[in-house]
N, C-alpha and C positions, 0 to 999 in steps of 0.2 A: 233363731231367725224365723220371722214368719212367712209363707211362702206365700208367694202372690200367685194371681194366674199366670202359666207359665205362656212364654212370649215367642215360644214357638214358630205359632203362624202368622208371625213379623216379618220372619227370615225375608230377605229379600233375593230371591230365587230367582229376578230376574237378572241379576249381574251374572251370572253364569250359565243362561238359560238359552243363548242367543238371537233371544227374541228380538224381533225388527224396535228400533226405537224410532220414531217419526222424526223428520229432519229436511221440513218442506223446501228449508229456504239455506239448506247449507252452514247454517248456522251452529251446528252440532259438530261440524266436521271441522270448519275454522277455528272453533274453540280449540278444540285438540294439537290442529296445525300451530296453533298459535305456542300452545305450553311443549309439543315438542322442540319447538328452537330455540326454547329457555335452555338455560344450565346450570349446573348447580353446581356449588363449591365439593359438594361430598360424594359428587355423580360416580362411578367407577366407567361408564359406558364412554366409547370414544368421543372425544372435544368435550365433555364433560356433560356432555346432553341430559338432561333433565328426565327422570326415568319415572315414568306415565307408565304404571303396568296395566295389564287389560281390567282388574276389576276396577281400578279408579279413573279408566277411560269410561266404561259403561258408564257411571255416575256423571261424568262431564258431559258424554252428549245426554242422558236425561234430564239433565238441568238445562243447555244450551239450545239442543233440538227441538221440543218441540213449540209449536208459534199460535199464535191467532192469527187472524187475516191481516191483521196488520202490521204482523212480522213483532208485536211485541213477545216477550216470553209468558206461556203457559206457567214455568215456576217462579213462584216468587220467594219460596222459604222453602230451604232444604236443612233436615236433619240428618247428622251423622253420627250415629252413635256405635264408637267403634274402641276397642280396647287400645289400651296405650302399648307404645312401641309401633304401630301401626303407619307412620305418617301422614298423620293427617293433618299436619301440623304443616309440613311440604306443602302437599296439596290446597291446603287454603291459602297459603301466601301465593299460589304458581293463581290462584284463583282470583286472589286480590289485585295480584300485576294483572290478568287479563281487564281487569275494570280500571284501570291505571291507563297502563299506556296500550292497554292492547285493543283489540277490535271491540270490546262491551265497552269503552270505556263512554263516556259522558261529557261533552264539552263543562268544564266546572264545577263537576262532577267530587263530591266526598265521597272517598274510599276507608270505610273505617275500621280498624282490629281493637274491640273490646273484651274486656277480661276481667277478672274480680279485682287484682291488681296491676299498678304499671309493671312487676317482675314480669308477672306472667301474658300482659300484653306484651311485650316487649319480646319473648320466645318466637310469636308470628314475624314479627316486624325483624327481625334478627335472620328469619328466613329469607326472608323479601329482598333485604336489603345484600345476603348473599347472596343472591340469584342471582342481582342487578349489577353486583361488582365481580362475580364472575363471565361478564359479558363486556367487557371491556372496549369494544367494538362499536358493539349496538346502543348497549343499554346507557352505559355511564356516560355518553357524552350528551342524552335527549333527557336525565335525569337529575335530579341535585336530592341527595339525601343527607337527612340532617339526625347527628345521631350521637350530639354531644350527652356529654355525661347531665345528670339530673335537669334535662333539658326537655321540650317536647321534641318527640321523636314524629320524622315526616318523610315520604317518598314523595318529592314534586316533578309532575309533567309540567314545566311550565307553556310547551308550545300549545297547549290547549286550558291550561289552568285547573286541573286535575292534584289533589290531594289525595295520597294517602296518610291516614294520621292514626295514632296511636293513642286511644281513651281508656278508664276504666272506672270503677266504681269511685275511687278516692280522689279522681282528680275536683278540681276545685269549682270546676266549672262545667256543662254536660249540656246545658239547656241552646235551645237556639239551632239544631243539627239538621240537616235535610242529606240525607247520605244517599248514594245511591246504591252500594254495596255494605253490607254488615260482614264482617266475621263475629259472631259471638261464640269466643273458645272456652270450653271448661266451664261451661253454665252451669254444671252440678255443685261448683263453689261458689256463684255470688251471691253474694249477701242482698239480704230485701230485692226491691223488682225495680228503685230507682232509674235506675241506667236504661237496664230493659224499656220501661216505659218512654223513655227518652228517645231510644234509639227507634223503637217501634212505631212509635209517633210519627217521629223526621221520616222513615219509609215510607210511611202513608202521602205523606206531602208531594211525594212526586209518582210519575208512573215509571213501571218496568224498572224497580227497584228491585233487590236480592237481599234477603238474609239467609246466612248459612251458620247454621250452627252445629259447631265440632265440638262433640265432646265425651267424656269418657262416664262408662256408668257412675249415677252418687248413692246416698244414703237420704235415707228419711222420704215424706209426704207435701213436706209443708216447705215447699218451694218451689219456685218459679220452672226450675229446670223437669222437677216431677211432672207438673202442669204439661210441659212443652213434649217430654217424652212420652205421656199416655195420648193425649191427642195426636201424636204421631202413630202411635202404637193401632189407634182406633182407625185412621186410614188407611195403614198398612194392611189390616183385617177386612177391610169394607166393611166397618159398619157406621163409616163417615165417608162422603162421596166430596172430596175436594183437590182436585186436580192440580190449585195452584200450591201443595206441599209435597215435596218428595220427600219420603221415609226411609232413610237407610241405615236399620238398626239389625246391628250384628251382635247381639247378646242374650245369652245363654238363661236357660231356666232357675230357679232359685234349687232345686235340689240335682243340679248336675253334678257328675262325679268329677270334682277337680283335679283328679289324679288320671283323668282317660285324656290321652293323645290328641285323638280322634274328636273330641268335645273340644279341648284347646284350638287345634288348626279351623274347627268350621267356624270361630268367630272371629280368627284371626286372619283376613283375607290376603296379609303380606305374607301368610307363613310357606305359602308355596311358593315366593319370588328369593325367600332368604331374612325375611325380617316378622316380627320378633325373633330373638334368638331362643331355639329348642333348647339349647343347653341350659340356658339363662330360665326356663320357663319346669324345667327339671331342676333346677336348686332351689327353686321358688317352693314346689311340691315337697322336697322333701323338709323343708322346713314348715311348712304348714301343717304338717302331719302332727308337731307335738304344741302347735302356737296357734289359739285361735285367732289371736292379731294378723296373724301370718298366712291363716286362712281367709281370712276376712280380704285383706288385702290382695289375696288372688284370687279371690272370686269377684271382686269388687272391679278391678284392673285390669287383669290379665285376662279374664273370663268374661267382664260386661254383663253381673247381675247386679239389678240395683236393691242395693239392702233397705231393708226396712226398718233399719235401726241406726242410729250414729254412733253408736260405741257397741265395743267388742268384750268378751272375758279376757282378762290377761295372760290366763293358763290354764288348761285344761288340768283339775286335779289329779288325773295319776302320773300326768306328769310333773305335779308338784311333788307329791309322793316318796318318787325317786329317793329324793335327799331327807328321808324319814328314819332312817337308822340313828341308833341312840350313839350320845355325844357324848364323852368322857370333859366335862366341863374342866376339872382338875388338872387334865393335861394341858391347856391354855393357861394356868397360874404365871403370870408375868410375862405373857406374850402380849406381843403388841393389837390394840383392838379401839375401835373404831366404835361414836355411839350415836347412836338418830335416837330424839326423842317424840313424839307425836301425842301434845296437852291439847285434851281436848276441855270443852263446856266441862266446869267443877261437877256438874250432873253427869255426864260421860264416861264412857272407855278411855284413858289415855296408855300412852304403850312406850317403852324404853328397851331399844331395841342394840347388844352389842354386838358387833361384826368380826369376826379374824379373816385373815384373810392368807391364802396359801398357796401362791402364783392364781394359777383361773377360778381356787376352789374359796367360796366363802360361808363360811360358819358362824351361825347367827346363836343369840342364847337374847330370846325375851323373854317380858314381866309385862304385865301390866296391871295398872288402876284402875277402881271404881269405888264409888260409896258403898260403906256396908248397908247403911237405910235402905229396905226396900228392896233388898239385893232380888229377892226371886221377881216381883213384879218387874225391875227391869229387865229381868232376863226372860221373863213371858213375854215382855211387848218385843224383844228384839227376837226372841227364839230361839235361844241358848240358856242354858243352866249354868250362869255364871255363881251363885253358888256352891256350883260341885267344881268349878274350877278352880273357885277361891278355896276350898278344901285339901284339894291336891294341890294346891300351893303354884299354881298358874299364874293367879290374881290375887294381889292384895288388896283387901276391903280393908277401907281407912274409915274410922267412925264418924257417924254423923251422915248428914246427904249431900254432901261436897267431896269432892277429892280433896285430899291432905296433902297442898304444895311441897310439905315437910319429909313426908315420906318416898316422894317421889325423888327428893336431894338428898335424901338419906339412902339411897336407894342406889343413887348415881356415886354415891360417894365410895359404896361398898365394892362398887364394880373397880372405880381406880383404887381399892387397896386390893384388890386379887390380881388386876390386869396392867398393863402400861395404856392406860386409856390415853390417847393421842386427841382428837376432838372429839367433842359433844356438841353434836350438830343441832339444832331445835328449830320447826318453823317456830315463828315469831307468836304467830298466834296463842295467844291463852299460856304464854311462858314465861311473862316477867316475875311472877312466882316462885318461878324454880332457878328460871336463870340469874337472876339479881345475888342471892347467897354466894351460890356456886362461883361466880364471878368478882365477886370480894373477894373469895376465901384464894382464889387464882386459878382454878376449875379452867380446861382450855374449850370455853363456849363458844362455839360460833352460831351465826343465826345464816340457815340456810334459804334462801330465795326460793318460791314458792313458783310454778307456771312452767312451762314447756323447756326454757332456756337449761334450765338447770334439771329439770325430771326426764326428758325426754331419754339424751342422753343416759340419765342412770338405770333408764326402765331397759335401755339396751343392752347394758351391762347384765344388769338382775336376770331378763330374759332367757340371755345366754347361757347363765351358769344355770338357769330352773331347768332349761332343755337339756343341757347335758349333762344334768346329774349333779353337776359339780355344786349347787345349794344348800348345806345341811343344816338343818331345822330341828332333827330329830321327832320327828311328830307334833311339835308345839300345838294343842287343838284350838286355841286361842287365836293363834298364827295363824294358823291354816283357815279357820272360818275366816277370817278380814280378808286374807287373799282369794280363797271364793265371791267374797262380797263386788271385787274390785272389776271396774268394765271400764277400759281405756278409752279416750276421745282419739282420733285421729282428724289433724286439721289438712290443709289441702296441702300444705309442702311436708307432711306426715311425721309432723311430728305430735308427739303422745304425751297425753297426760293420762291420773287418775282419777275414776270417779267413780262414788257410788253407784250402785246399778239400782239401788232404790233410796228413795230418803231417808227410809230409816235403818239400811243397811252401816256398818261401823267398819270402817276400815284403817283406823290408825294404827293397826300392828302392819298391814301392808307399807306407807307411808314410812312411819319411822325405820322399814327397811329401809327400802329405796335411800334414802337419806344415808343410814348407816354405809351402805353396799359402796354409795356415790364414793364416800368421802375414804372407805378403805381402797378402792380403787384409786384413785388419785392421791393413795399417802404413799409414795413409795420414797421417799425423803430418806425416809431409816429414823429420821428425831423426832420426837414427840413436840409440840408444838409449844409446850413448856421450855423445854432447850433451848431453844431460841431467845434470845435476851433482845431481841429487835422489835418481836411480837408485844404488843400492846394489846390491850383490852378494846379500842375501840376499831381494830385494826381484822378484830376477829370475825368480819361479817361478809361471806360468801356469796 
């Protein structure tokens, strides 16, 4: 990861400092008034009072409090960059009701919660709308909330004509907005700056507007959210003088120690009220220690550094390692085994990968392809000696400068006369070669779905058994390079795929794991997929 300058002197020192905030016209102090007689469904505090702890009171009157002479607000955009578990997700809906029905509010006035998707609009507005029906009293009878299923979602004041509404990147329509309040939540996921500029715009259009944007650190340069966090970053510092942004970014340097207490609570400002959970924040730790996914993801999350890269390595090698003891192949003779294939370009690496599987412990035995033409020059431009592999009998070189579909099915075929081969899994791509034979002859081919739905999950699986040992590979050097190659996406509801970390990196021995691992994990039938008299050929596609 490359380190950026580190963000230190961000910190924002004054929520804890108890430095006077300016509050000429009361307005600082009503805000507060106002969010303490909310309540909230999940409250523990008596009547279910709405729980405004001191460092998210600080924030509210320095947004609220201070004025110009003519009582409009000094802030117009406030950042909060603050790690998840935090509530800050509370806090902007208690923020959005004050622009609603509370004292900010607007005579017809748009109240609006933006996000990259309607799921994740929808989290704010899920707040909002408990707060409002935990108040049974006050709120629900001056309120009409609408919140049918694949419906647009709204909080209406109608005694003033007061919306709150629920947008986000995909919906259909965006244009035409003059808002008077913005939440923009989790800006480190949305996509292009469409929305953004939309909503930016309608702010403009009126005066003593608010945007507040909540969100948690992201990954990468080239977006909108990056934008918005280093120009916060720069006021925070003075070396930009603009009074009408408040900066409250609680996140940690890129080489902090993710394993220190101490570095965890100072960016977690609920962790002295009781929220994030310590405990929850130490299983986190120890799992990061042998995953850099897992690191990534707490440094990212829990800690508030923003990475400078969007995908991660999938396993630190000595923890691949682990499962490097040699494998008596012989003693799997007609056990049951599991096979991922991964065909790549006829020019290529392809890899046929078998699985056993032995309650959590999975043992792999691969091969792979390539053309013998050329064999040392492709292994200069990739940076392996794949003809000392093909020597030691790692990789078969098929003659000519194509892969030999033939050898790859003669290959697959030898495996079902040692093993009880149950499926042979194939992405689709660059397969109908191998698969089409295999599939006459009644070979039980399935074609596995390619994309998060189906990988994710398996990479959780595979994960688990590389961390704890339970993987055995026997040293395959073949193997082990493609899994070094591999550097996982994480998308914003975290689920994972694979990719290469460079273009010209080869990763199909990783892949046609995953695929194998998937498919022995979910074979616990006990029958081979042959047994089955129900099973059809076109019926084999996962």
């Amino acid at each position: 990861m490359t380190k950026t300058r580190s963000p230190s002197d961000t910190y924002p020192h004054w929520i804890y400092d108890d430095s006077p905030i300016d509050d000429p016209f009361g307005y600082g102090e009503r805000a507060v008034e106002f969010l303490r007689r909310l309540k909230h469904p999940k409250s523990t505090l008596p009547r279910k009072q709405f729980q405004l702890d001191p460092w998210q009171e600080r924030i509210v009157r320095a947004i609220y409090g201070p004025r110009n002479q003519d009582g409009s607000r000094v802030v117009s955009t406030v950042v909060i960059l603050v790690p998840r578990g935090n509530r800050k997700t509370s806090l902007s809906a208690a923020l959005a009701l004050l622009h609603t029905i509370g004292p900010e509010r607007v005579p017809g006035g748009e109240v609006i919660f933006a996000a990259c998707d309607r799921n994740q609009a929808g989290i704010a507005f899920r707040e909002a709308a408990g707060i409002i029906k935990a108040d049974p009293k006050h709120l629900v009878p001056v309120t009409k909330v609408y919140d049918a299923f694949n419906a647009p979602k709204k909080v209406a004041y109608s005694r003033e004509g007061v919306e709150l509404e629920v947008i986000s990147s995909d919906a259909p329509s965006k244009e035409g907005r003059t808002p008077s309040f913005v939440l923009a939540d989790e800006l480190h996921v949305w996509r292009g700056d469409g929305l953004w500029k939309v909503l930016t715009n309608g702010l403009d259009k009126i005066d003593n507007s608010l945007l507040v944007i909540a969100t948690t650190a992201g990954r990468g340069q080239d977006n909108i959210a990056y934008e918005v966090i280093e120009r916060a970053r720069k006021i925070a510092r003075g070396e930009i003088t603009d009074p009408t942004w408040l900066p409250v970014l609680f996140e940690s340097p890129a080489d902090v120690d993710y394993a220190s207490e101490e570095a965890w609570r100072r960016v977690n400002p609920g962790s002295e009220h009781g929220y994030p959970s310590i405990a929850g924040f130490r299983r986190h730790v120890a799992r990061a220690k042998d995953s850099p996914t897992e690191r990534d993801s707490l440094l990212q999350y829990k800690l508030n550094v923003w990475l400078d890269h969007s995908t991660s390595p999938f396993v630190d090698m000595p923890t691949y390692d682990k499962g490097g003891d040699p494998i008596d192949y012989e003693a799997f003779r007609g056990q049951p085994c599991w096979v991922g294939v991964d065909m790549s370009k006829t020019t290529d690496l392809s890899a046929v990968v078998a699985c056993f599987r032995d309650g959590d412990t999975y043992t792999v035995l691969p091969h792979f392809f390539c053309p013998e033409e050329d064999i040392r020059k492709r292994g200069d431009l990739d940076g392996v000696n794949y003809a000392s592999w093909a020597k030691q009998g790692f990789i078969t070189a098929t003659p000519g400068n194509v892969i030999d579909n033939a050898a790859v099915a003669d290959y697959i075929r030898s495996l079902a006369e040692r093993f009880e081969v149950r499926e042979i899994g194939f992405d689709i791509a660059y397969a109908q070669g191998v698969t089409a034979p295999l599939v006459d002859e009644g070979y039980p081919v399935v074609t596995i779905r390619q994309g998060w739905i189906t990988q994710s999950p398996a990479l959780n699986v595979l994960e688990r058994a590389i961390v704890s040992g339970n993987f055995r590979h026997g040293r395959h050097p073949t193997l082990k390079w493609c899994f070094s190659n591999v550097a996982i996406h994480t998308d914003s509801a975290g689920n994972r795929t694979m990719h290469k970390g460079k273009s010209t990196d080869r990763i199909d021995g990783a892949a046609a794991t995953w695929m194998a691992v998937s498919r022995a994990a979910a074979g616990d039938s006990g029958l081979s997929i042959l047994c089955n008299p129900a099973v059809t050929a076109d019926m084999l596609v996962l």
